[in-house]
C-alpha positions in Angstrom: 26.6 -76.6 24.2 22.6 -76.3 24.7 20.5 -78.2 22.6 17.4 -75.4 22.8 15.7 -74.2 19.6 16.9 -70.9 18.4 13.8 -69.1 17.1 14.3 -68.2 13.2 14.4 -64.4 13.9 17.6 -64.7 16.3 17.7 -65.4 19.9 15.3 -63.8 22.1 16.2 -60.2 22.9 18.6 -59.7 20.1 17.6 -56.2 18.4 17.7 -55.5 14.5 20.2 -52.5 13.4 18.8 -49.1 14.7 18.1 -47.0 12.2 20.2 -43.6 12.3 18.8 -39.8 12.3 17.7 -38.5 8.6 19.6 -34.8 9.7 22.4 -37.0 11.3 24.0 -40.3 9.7 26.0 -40.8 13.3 22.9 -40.9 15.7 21.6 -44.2 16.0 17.5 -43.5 17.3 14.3 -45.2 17.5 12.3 -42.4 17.4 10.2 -41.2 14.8 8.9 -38.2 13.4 4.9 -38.4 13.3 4.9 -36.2 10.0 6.7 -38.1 7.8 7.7 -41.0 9.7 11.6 -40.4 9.5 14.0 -41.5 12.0 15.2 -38.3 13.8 17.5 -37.9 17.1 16.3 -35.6 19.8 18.1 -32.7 18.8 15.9 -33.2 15.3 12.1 -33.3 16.9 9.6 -30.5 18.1 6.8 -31.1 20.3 3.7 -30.6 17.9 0.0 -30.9 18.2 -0.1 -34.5 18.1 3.2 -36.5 18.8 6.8 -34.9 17.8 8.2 -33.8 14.7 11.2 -33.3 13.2 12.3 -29.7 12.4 11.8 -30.0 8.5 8.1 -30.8 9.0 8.3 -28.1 11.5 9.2 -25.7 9.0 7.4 -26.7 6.0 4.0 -26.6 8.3 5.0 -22.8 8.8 4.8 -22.3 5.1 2.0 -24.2 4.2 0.3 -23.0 7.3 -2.0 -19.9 7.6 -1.7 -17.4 10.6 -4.5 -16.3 12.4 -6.7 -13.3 11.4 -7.7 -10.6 13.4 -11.2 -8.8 13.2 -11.1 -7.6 9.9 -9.4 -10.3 8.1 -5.7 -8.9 8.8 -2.4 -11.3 9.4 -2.2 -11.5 12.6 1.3 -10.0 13.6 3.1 -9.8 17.0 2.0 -6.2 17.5 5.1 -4.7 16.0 3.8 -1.0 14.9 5.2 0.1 11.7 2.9 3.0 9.6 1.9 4.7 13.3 6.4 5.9 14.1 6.4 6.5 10.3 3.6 9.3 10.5 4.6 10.2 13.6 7.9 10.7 11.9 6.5 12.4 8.9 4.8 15.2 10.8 7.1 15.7 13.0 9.9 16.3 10.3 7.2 18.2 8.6 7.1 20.6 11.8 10.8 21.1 12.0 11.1 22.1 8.6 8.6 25.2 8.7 9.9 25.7 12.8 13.4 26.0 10.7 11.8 28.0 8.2 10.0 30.7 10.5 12.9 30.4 13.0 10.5 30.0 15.5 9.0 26.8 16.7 6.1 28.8 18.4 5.4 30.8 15.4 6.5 28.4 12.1 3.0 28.9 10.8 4.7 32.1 9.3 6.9 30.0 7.0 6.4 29.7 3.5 6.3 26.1 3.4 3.1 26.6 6.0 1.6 28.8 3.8 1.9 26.7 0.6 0.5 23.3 2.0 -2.0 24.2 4.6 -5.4 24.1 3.5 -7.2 27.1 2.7 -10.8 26.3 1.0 -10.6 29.6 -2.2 -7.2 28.2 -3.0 -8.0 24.4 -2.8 -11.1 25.3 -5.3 -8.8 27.6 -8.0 -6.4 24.3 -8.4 -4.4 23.6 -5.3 -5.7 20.2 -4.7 -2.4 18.8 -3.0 -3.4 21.1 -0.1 -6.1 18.3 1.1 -3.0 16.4 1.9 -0.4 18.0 2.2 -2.0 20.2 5.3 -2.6 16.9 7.4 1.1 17.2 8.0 1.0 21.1 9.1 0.8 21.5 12.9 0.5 25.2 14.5 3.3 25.4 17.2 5.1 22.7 18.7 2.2 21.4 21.9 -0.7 20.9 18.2 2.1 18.8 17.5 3.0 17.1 20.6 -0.9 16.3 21.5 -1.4 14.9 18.2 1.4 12.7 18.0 1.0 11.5 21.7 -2.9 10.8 20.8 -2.2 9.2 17.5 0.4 6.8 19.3 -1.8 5.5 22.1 -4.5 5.1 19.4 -2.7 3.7 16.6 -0.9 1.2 19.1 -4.1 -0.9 19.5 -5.9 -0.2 16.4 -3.0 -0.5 13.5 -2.1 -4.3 15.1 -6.1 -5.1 14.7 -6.3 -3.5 11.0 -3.1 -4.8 9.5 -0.7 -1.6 8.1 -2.9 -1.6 4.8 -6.2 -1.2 6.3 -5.0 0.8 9.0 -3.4 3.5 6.6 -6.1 3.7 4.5 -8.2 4.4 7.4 -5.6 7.4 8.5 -5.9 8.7 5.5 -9.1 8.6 4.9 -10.2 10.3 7.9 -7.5 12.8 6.7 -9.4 13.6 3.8 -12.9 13.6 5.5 -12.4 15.9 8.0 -10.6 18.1 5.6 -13.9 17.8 3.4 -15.9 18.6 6.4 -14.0 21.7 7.1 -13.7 22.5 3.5 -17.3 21.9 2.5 -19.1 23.5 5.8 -16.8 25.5 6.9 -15.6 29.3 6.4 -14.3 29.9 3.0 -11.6 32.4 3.8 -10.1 30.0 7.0 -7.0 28.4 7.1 -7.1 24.5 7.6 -3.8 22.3 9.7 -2.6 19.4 11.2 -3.3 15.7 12.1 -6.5 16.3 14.4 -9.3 14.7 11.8 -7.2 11.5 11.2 -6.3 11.0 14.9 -10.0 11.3 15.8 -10.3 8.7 13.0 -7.9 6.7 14.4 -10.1 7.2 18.0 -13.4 6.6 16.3 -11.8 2.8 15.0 -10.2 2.1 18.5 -14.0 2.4 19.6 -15.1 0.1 17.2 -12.0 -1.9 17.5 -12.4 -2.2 21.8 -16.3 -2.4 21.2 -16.2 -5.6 19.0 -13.6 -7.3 21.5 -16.0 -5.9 24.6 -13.5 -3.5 26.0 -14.7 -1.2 28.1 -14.6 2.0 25.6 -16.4 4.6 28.4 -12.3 6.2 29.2 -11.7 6.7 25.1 -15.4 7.8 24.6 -15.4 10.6 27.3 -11.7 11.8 25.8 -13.4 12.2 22.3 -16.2 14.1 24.4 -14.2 16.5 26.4 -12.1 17.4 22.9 -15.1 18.0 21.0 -16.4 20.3 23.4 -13.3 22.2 24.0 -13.6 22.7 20.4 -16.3 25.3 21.1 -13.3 27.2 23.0 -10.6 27.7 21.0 -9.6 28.0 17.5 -9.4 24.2 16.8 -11.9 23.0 13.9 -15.5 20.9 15.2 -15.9 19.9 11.7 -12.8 18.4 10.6 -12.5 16.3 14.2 -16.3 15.4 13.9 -15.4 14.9 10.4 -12.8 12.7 10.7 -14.3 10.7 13.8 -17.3 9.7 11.9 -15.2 8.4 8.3 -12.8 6.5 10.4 -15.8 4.6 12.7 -17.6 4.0 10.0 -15.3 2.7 7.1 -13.9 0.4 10.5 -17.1 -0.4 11.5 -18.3 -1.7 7.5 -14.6 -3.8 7.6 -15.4 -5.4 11.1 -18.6 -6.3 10.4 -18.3 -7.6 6.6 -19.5 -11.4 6.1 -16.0 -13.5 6.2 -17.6 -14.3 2.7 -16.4 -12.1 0.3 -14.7 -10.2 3.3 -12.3 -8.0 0.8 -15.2 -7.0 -1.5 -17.2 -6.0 1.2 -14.6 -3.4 2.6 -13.0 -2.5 -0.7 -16.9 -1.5 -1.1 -16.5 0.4 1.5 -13.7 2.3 0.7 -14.9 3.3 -2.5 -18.1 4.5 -1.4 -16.1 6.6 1.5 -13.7 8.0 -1.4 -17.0 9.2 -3.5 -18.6 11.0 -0.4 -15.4 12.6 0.2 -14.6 13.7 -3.1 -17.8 14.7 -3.5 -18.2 17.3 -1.1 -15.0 18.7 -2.4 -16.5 19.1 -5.6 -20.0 20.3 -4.9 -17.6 22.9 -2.7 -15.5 24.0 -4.9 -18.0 24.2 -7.8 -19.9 26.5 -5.3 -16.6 29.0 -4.3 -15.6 29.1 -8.2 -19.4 30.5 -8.9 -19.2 33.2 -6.0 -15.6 34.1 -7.2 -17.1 34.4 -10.8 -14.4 32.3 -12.2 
């Protein structure tokens, strides 16, 4: 028997108990979570910034944590589109139902549904305000819808993932109800007013902003709002509700891109309300104008 000292801690290279996984009593492991400090297994850990942790700290980072934003303050997502199939949805069920109607889908401008929601500027100022809506929907044969919807996807693929589905929709609509309000306070009295066209070119004029802020080259999209405005002057398509249309939605996404990240939400609900007075505006000056020439 050897007469060598035995140092008081036990004999050289004798290890204490190993500690066991926090997830997992029957894993023995010397490693460490650098979170919280926990003994955790290998199954347990994630490769993090700094060191590894263990998947509870994982998950209680995630929501604690805040996402990234985009250019106007939105969550950033994973590009899923959501409001952009839903419109496209919405006017095209919109179409089938006065196609149905008319029996026609070349002609379902002669349905009654048509002829109750599309906007036409002396009925609009004697009461029927749900026309400034409701005719953003209307499409005159199938290709007004087709080019539309095609347009609006290709658009609203780049721009609603930048805006976020709140800003983006407001946006749409907006553009909506500016190029209706171009068309209704400029334009003919006695014309008849339908489809998407001013919120798409909207939609256009913010994927300009959008691309110009993240220097894009925006020469392709700027020559395709050129060539559609012009060929405006050819057929019976309205100027004033696409020009009207383009301009709301590049400005109100220009004012939310450019807002100080101080105060960002103030700055663009700002800008929303002072896009909502212009427009309603113009459709009351309008129709205070047709009422007097109607003598009502």
């Amino acid at each position: 028997m050897s007469d060598a000292l035995v140092p008081p801690d036990g004999p050289i290279g004798a290890q204490p108990e190993t500690p066991v996984c926090a997830r997992h009593a029957d894993r023995p492991t010397r490693l460490r979570c650098t979170r919280c400090d926990r003994p955790a297994c290998p199954d347990c850990l994630r490769e993090a910034a700094v060191g590894m942790q263990c998947v509870d700290c994982v998950g209680e980072g995630r929501k604690s944590g805040r996402r990234s934003q985009t250019l106007v303050g939105a969550e950033q997502t994973e590009g899923r589109l959501v409001v952009t199939p839903v419109l496209i949805v919405l006017n095209a069920l919109a179409f089938i139902a006065t196609a149905v109607q008319a029996g026609n889908p070349l002609v379902n401008q002669r349905s009654a549904i048509f002829a109750e929601t599309a906007l036409q500027p002396v009925l609009v100022a004697n009461g029927e305000w749900w026309r400034i809506l409701t005719s953003g929907f209307m499409h005159i044969g199938i290709w007004h819808l087709v080019l539309n919807m095609a347009v609006l996807y290709i658009a609203g693929s780049s721009v609603e993932p930048e805006l976020g589905r709140l800003r983006f929709t407001v946006v749409y609509f907006l553009a909506l109800f500016g190029g209706n309000a171009a068309a209704f306070y400029f334009g003919n009295a006695g014309g008849w007013l339908a489809g998407a066209s001013g919120a798409v070119f909207g939609i256009m004029g913010a994927l300009i902003v959008v691309w110009r802020r993240k220097k894009r080259d925006i020469s392709t999209v700027v020559v395709i709002v050129v060539i559609n405005l012009v060929s405006n002057l050819f057929t019976n398509a309205s100027l004033l509700a696409h020009l009207g249309g383009f301009v709301i939605g590049g400005l109100l996404t220009l004012a939310m891109v450019r807002a100080p990240r101080e105060n960002r939400n103030l700055y663009q609900i700002g800008a929303v309300v002072a896009a909502v007075v212009l427009i309603a505006g113009m459709f009351a000056l309008r129709a205070n104008d047709l009422m007097n020439l109607m003598g009502i």
